[in-house]
N, C-alpha and C positions, 0 to 999 in steps of 0.2 A: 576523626575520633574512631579508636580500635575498638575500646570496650570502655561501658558505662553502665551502671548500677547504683543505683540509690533509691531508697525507698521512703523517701522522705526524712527521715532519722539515720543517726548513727546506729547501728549493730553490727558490724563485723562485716556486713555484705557489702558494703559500699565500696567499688574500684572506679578506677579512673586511667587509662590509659591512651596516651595521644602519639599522632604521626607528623611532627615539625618534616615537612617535604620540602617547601622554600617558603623564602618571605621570612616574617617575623611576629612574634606577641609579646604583649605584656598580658600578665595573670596573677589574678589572685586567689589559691587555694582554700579551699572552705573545709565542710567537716569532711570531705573524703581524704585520707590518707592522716588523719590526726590521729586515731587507732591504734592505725598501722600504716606507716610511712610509704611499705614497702606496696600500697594499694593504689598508689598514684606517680606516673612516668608519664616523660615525653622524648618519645625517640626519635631524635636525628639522624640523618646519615654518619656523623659522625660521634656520636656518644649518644648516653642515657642519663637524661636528669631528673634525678630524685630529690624529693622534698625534701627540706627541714624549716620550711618555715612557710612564709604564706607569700608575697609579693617580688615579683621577678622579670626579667626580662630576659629574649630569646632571640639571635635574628641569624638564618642561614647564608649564605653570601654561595653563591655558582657563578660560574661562566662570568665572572668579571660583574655579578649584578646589581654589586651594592657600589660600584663607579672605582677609579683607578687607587682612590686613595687605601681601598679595602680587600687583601687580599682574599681566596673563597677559604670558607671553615664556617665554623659556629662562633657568634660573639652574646655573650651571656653579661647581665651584671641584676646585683641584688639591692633591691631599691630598703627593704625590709626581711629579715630573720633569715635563713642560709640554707642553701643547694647542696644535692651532691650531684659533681657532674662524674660520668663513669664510664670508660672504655679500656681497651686493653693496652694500653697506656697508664693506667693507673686509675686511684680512685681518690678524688679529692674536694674537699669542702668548700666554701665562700659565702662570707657572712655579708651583712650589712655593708653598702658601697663600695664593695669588690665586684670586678670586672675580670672577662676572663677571655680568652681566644682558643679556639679548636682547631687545630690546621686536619687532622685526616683522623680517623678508628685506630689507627696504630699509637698516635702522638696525646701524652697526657695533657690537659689543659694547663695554659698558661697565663700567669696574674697579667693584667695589664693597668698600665699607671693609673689612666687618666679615661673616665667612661668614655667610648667609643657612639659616637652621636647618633650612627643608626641603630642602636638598640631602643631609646625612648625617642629621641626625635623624630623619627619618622611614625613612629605610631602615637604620639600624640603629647604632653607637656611631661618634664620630667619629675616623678613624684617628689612633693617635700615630705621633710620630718612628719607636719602633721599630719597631709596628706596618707602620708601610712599610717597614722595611728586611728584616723577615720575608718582606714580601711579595715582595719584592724576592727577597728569597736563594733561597724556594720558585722561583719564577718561575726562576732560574738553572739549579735540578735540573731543571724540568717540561720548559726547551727541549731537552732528548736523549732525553727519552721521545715516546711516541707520543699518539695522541690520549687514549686512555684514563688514563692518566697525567694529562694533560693537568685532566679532569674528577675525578679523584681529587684531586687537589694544592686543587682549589680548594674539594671537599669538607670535606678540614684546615683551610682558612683559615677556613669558615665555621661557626665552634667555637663555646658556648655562653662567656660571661665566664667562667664559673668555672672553665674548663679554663685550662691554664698558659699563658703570655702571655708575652713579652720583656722583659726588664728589664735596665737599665744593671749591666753590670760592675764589682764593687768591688773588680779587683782588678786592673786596667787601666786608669786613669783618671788625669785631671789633679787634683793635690789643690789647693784655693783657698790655704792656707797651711801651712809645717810645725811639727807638735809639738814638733820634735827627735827623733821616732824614726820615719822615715819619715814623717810628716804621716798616721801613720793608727792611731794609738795601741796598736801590738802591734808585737814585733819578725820581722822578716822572717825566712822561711826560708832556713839558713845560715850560712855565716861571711863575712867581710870577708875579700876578693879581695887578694893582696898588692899593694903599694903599689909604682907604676908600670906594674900589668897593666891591660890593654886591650879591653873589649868593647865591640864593637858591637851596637847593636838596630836593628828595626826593624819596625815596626807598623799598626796602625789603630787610633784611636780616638775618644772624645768629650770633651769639655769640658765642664763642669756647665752650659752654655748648650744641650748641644748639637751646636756646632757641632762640624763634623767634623777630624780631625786626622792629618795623614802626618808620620810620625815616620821618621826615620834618623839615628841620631848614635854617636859614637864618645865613650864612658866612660870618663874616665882614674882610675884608682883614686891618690885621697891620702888620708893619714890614715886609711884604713879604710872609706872613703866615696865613691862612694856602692853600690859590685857587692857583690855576696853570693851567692858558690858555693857549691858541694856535690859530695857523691857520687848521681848519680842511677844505678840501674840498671846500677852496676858503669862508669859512665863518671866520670870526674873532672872537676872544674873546669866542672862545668853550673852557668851563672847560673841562681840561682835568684829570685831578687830584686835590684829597684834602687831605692831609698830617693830619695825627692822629690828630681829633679832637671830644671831649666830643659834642655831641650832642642831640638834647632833641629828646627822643625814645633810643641814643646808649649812657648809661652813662660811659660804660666804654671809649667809644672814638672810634672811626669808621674813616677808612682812604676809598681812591679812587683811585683806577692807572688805565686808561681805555687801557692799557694796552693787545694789544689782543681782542678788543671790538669791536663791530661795530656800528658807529653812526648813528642810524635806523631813527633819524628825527633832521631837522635842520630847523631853520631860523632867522632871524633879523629885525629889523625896527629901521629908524633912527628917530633922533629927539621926544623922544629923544631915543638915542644908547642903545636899548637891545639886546640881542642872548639867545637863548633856543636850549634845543635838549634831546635829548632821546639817553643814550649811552643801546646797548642791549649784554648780554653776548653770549656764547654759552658755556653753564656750561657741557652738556654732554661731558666729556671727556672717552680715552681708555688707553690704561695701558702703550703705546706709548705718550702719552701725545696728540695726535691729538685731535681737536676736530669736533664732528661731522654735526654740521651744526642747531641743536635743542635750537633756542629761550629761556634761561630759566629766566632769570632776566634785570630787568632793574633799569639804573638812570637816574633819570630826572631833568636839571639844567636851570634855567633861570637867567642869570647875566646884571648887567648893572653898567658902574660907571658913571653915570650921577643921581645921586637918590637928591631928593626931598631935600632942605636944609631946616634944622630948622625952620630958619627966615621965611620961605614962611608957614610952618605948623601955626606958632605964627601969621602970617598975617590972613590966610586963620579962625583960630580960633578967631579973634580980630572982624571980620566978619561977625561972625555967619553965615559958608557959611555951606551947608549941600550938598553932593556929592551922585549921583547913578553912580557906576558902571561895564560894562557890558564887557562879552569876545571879544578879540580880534583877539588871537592867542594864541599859545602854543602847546605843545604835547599831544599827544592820552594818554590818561587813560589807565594804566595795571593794570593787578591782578597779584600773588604773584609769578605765572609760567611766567609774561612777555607778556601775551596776550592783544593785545590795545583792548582797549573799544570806549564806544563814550557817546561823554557827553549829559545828558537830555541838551531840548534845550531853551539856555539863559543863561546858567551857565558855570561855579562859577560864580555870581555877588556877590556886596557888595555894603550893602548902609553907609557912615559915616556922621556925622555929628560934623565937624569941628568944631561948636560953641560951644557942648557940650565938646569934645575932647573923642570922642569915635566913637568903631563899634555899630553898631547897628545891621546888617544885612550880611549876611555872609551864601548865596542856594548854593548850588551845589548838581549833582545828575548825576550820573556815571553807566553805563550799560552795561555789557556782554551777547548780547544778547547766542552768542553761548552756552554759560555756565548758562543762566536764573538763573541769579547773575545781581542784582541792590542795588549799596548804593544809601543812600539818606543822605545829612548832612545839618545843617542849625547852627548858633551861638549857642550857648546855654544860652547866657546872654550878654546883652553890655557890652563889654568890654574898656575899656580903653587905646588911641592911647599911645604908650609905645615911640614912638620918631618915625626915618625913617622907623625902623619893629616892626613890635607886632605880637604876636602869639597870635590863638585865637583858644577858646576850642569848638570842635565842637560836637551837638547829631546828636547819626549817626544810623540810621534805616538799616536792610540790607534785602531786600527780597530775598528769595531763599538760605539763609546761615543756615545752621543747625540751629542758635542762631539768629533771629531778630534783638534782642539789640548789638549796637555797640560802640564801641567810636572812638576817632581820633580829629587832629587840623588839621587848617590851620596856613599857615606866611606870611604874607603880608608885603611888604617891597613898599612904593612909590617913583616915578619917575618921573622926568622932573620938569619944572616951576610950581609952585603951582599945584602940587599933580596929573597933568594931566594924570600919568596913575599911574598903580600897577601892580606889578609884585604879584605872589601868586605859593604856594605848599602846598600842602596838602597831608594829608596818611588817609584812613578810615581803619578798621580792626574790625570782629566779635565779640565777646564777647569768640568765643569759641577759637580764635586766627587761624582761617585757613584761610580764604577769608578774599581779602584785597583789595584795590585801588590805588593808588599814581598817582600826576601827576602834572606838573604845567602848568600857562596860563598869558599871559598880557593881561591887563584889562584897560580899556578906560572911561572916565569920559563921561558918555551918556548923562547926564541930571545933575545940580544944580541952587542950589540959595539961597538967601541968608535970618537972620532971622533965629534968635535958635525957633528949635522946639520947642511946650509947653509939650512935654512930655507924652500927653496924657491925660492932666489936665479933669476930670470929672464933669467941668464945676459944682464947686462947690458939688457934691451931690446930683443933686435936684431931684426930682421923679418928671419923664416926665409924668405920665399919664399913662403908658406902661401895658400890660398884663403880662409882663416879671415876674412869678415867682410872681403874685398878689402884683406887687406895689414896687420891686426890683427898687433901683436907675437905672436910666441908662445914659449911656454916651453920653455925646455929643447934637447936636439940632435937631429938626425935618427937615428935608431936605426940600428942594424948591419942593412947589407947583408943582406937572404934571411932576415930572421926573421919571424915566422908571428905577429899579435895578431889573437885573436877577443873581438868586443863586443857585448854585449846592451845594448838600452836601449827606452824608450821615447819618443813624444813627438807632436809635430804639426807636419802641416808646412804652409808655407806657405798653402794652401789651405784650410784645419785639418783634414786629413784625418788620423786615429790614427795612427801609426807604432810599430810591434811589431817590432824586428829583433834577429837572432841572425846576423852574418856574420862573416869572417875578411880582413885586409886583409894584404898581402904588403909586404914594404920593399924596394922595386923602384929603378927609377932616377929616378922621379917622387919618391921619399923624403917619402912619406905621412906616416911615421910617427916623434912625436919623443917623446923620453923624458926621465926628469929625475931627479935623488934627490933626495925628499921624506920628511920624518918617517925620515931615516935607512934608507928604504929604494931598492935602488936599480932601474931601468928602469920606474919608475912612469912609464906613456903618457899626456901632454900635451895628445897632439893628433895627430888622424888628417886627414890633407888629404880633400877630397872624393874618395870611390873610390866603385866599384861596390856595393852591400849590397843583396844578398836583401832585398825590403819595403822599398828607396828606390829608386822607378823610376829617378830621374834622380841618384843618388847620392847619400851624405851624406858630410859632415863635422863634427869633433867635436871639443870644445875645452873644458878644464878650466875658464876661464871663471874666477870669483868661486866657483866652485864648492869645495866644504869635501871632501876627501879620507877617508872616514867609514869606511873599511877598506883595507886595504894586506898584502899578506903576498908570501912570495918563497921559493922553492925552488933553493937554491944549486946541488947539484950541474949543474941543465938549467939554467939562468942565469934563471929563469923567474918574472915576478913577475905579481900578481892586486891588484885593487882597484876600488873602486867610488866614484864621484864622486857627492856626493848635490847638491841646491839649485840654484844659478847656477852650473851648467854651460851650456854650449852647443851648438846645434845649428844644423845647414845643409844645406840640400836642394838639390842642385843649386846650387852657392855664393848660397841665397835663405836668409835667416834665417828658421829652424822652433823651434818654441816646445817648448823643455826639458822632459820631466816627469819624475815618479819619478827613477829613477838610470841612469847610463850606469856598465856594468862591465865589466871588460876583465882580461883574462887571454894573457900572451904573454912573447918576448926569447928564446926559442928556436929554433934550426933543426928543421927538418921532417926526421923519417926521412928515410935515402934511399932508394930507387928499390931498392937495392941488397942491404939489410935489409930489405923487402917480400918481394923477391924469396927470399932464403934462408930465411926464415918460414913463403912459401908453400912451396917447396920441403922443406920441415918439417914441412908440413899442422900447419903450429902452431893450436893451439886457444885462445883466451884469455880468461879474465875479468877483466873493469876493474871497480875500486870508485871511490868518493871519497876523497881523502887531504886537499884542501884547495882553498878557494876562498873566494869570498863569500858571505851571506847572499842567500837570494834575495829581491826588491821586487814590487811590485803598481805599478800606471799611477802612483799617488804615492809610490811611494818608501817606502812603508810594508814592514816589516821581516817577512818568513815563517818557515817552516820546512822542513827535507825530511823525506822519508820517512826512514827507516830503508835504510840503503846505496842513496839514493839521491842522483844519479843513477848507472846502472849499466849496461854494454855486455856483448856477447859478441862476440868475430870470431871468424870460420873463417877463418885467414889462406889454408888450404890453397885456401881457393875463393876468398881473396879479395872476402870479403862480409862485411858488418857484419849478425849475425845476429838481435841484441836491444840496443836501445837502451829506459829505461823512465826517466823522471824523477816525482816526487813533488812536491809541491810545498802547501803549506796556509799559509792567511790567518786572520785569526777568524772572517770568513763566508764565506771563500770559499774552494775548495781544486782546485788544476787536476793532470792526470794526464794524461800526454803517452809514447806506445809507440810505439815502431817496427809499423808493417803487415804489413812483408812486408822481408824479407831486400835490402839496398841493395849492389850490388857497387863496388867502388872500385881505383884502377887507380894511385893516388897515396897520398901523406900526408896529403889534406885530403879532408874530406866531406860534402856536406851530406843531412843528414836530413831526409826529410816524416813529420812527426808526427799519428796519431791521438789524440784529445785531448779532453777529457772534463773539464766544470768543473761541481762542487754550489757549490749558490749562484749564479750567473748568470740573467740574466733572460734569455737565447737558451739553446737546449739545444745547438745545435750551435758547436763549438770548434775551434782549428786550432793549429799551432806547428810549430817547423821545430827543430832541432839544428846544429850548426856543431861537427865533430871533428878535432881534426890529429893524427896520433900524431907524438910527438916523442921523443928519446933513441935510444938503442943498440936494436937489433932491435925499437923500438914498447914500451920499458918504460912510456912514459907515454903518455898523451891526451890535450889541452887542449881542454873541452868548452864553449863558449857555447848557450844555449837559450831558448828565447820561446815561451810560451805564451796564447793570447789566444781570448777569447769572439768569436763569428761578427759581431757589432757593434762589438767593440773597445773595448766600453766598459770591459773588466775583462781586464788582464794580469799573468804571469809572467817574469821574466829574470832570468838568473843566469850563474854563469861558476866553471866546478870542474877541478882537475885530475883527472883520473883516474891510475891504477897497477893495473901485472898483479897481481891478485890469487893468479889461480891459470892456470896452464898447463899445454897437454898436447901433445904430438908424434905424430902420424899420425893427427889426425884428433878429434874430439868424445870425450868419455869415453863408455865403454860404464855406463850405468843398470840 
């Protein structure tokens, strides 16, 4: 071993760097080098192998050592996720049960057919499928322990045969054909589900091949086929079983016996009458057939036969009624080993718009912090209400997954009198097929009304006037007189320097700022003319662009609406085009306290504390979806002094998590404020952090706050931005509460 660091946890210090001299290894990679790839090597004489995934094999061959049948070089193969092997011969990749050969430092490695026996044979049995996904799943727990942990876990792994070992599931799986009684010759636990109730699943699983399978589909019970309830633990209407059925993810047809399962989460609500739960296996089995108590998979069911009739959808569309809505309940998010997660907070929602007879909107965003694994999904296009369920195609970003790019749906099926809630499942999954999600949720009608959207109608074409791009159409009208929008985004500008900004722009006589109603909601900001912004020397401007509108919400009493632009948006620096990243979000359409209301507050020695009541999710430099803290973000003023006392934001990624505090008490003399932030990011490859705040109190005596905020690494390579309303949560008159 050359060098070695870890401190228990991930943060950016963790390396790993080995000397293969002769001989051979098999190895499983942990949290060093998931970061940063480039923190973990092992060098040969004759190349350098670099990570991309976790499970591998290594064997040097000299002086004729590994016997006549094996010339000398390096022979490599990947049991699990993919190398790069690297010398001045070139640089190249090998995934999943590719093999490789290295004759000399000059010659690039070469594929080989058929695995070469001295890479696992001689150090010991050759991994199976499961085998790696064990390893896999340990690996998941060992990243939140410490180093000790760390060599414990790999003690487990390295178990005699005769101890218990992984084995496929018989009671989650795709059947090849059916008997006529489930396709598994015993009748499932249960009874048949009345005929037109509705569950959703949704899962992880394998295929008699193998391969791997995300499952999410909505059940319609006919004939008595294919659902099978119960009474479980004093709850009613728990699936318990689904009898051989083609589902979209299982084409060959996937059955369920919870059979031996343990039902890890339950619940219900009436009126109308859903049930949900979470059945979890314990897939470790031993050669006795026991099992041994180790979590490995789950499914997740939410049913209900009270679902939404026709007539009410044809009502509700005759209407032009348009619907937001928000979670209510449902089950913990897992990944593929069965590990709950927790969902970013506000999601899954979905917004519809009945008049049109489509989705429109369709966030959710799911996190393992242990595993520093986060999807992020949103629609991928409006879709079309297909009757009581439609499935909808979801883009699915994943931080911290070997592969970014993901895919996945959700199935939304509605419930009760005029659409009053939704039931919803969904599955995310990597690009490279390892890391995955599933989960479902009931969902509540937070907000509607009525009036078909315009669409987004560009109000004709007309060129506003705009610095946008020298004279660029732009959308929408010039905002009212004296209203207050503050924006977060990131990006690059012209020069490709990072750009990290949290400012607030005023609707002056220059009329910056235009607005539009979009997806039914209304003062969604279009387009900021170039103004001044903290972190744009020479100013920016900002332009919806091609850009997909991926959150939107609005607080009627302050006229006050919030949203975040993700993709082909645009940017401009000093009217010079800068290169869009992550999300630009913006939160405003209200007047600023006055002067006046400041003034009687302090004259109150009002005291006050702000929480969060609503806003966006927060992004990272790509627009990848986070979470906050718990009542974060959060302020205190001492109106009496006239100072903004405590300002704190929260903020977490899958590997990265930034924490941004007011210093020192900032005094303010107006409605508008900006903060300097102390700032502190785990995960970062610089330790030192910066970010700044952007605050307007708006409403009657300062009821609310319209907060924008940016937090970013000393390199800029890793950011935060976000945009929350805040509300007096609690106040006091003459001064601070006495403790």
């Amino acid at each position: 071993m050359r060098e070695y660091e870890f401190a228990g946890h991930a943060d950016g210090t963790e390396k790993a760097v080995f000397d293969l001299v002769k001989g051979g290894l098999r190895t499983i990679t942990g949290v060093i080098g998931r970061g940063n790839q480039e923190n973990y090597q092992v060098e040969t004489p004759v190349a350098t192998i670099g990570i991309r995934g976790t499970h591998y094999g290594l064997r040097f061959c000299e002086q004729q050592g590994c016997g006549s049948d094996y010339a000398d070089g390096l022979y490599g193969g990947v049991a699990d996720g993919a190398i790069g092997v690297v010398n001045a011969g070139g640089d190249l990749t090998f995934g999943n049960d590719r093999y490789f050969y290295v004759a000399n430092r000059n010659t690039a490695a070469t594929e080989l057919l058929a695995p070469p026996a001295i890479i696992f044979d001689d150090i010991g049995p050759r991994p199976s499928k499961s085998s790696d996904e064990e390893i896999q799943r340990a690996e998941g727990f060992r990243d939140a322990g410490a180093a000790a942990d760390e060599i414990a876990w790999l003690q487990t792994l390295q178990r005699p045969a005769e101890q218990p070992v992984y084995v496929e599931s018989d009671h989650l799986r795709p059947k090849e054909e059916d008997n006529g009684n489930g396709g598994h010759g015993e009748t499932l636990p249960g009874n048949p589900a009345p005929n037109g109730s509705v569950a959703l699943v949704a899962f992880k699983a394998h295929d008699p091949q193998s391969n791997r399978l995300w499952v999410s589909d909505a059940l319609k019970q006919q004939n008595g086929y294919p659902v099978r309830i119960d009474k479980v633990n004093e709850t009613p209407n728990v699936v318990t079983g689904v009898e051989h059925k083609v589902m979209a993810g299982c084409a060959i047809g996937c059955r369920f016996d919870s059979t031996d399962w343990t039902l890890a989460e339950q619940g219900q609500k009436a009126g109308p009458a859903v049930t949900w739960g979470r059945w979890q296996e314990n897939w470790l089995k031993g050669q006795d057939t026991t099992t041994s108590g180790i979590p490995y998979a789950s499914l997740h069911f939410i049913y209900s036969n009270e679902l939404t009739l026709l007539s009410d959808l044809d009502a509700l569309k005759s209407k032009g009624i348009y619907a937001y809505f928000s979670p209510l309940e449902g089950t913990l998010p897992t990944d593929q080993y069965g590990n709950p997660g927790v969902y970013a907070e506000g999601t899954p929602n979905l917004k519809v718009d009945f008049g049109r007879y489509e989705f429109q909107q369709y966030n959710l965003g799911v996190l393992f912090p242990e595993r520093e694994i986060a999807f992020s999904g949103e629609l991928a296009q409006p879709t079309p209400i297909a009757g009581v369920h439609t499935a909808l195609p979801l883009r699915v970003a994943c931080s911290g997954c070997a592969t970014r790019e993901g895919t996945g749906h959700a199935d939304v099926a509605f419930v009760g009198g005029e659409a009053s809630h939704a039931m919803t499942s969904f599955e995310m999954h990597g690009n490279d097929q390892q890391d995955s999600a599933v989960g479902v949720a009931l969902l509540y009608q937070s907000s509607s009304g009525g009036g078909t959207d315009n669409g987004g109608t560009d109000n004709g074409g007309t060129d506003n006037g705009g610095t946008n791009g020298g004279g660029t159409d732009i959308q929408g009208a010039p905002a009212t007189a004296g209203i207050v929008v503050a924006n977060a985004f990131s990006g690059k500008s012209a020069a490709g320097a990072n750009l990290v900004v949290a400012a607030s722009v005023v609707q002056g006589s220059d009329r910056p700022i235009y607005v539009d109603t979009l997806n039914n909601v209304s003062g969604v900001v279009t387009h900021v003319n170039n103004s001044p912004m903290s972190g744009c020397a020479g100013g920016c401007g900002l332009d919806k662009g091609s850009g997909a509108l991926a959150e939107s919400g609005r607080y009627e009493p302050l006229s006050l609406t919030w949203g975040r632009w993700s993709r082909a948006w645009e940017l401009l620096e000093n009217d010079t085009p800068a290169t869009a990243s992550g999300s630009w979000h913006f939160i405003g359409g209200s007047l600023p306290t006055s002067v006046a209301d400041l003034d009687y507050l302090r004259a109150m020695r009002m005291y006050a504390y702000y929480d969060p009541v609503g806003g966006t999710l927060p992004t990272d430099e790509n627009g990848n979806l986070g979470a906050y803290e718990s009542y974060s973000p959060r302020m205190t003023v001492d109106f009496g002094r006239a100072e903004i006392v405590e300002y704190y934001v929260g903020v977490y990624f899958s590997n990265l998590s930034f924490r941004g505090a007011l210093a020192a008490p900032v005094g303010f003399s107006s409605a508008h404020s900006s903060l300097p932030l102390a700032v502190s990011c785990g995960g970062c490859a610089t330790s030192s952090a910066s970010g700044s705040a952007d605050v307007t109190f708006v409403g009657a005596n300062a009821s609310h706050a319209m907060n924008a905020f940016e937090m970013h690494s000393s390199d800029r390579a890793h950011s935060a931005v976000g945009v929350q309303l805040l509300y007096q949560a609690s106040t006091y008159t003459g001064g601070p509460p006495t403790r």
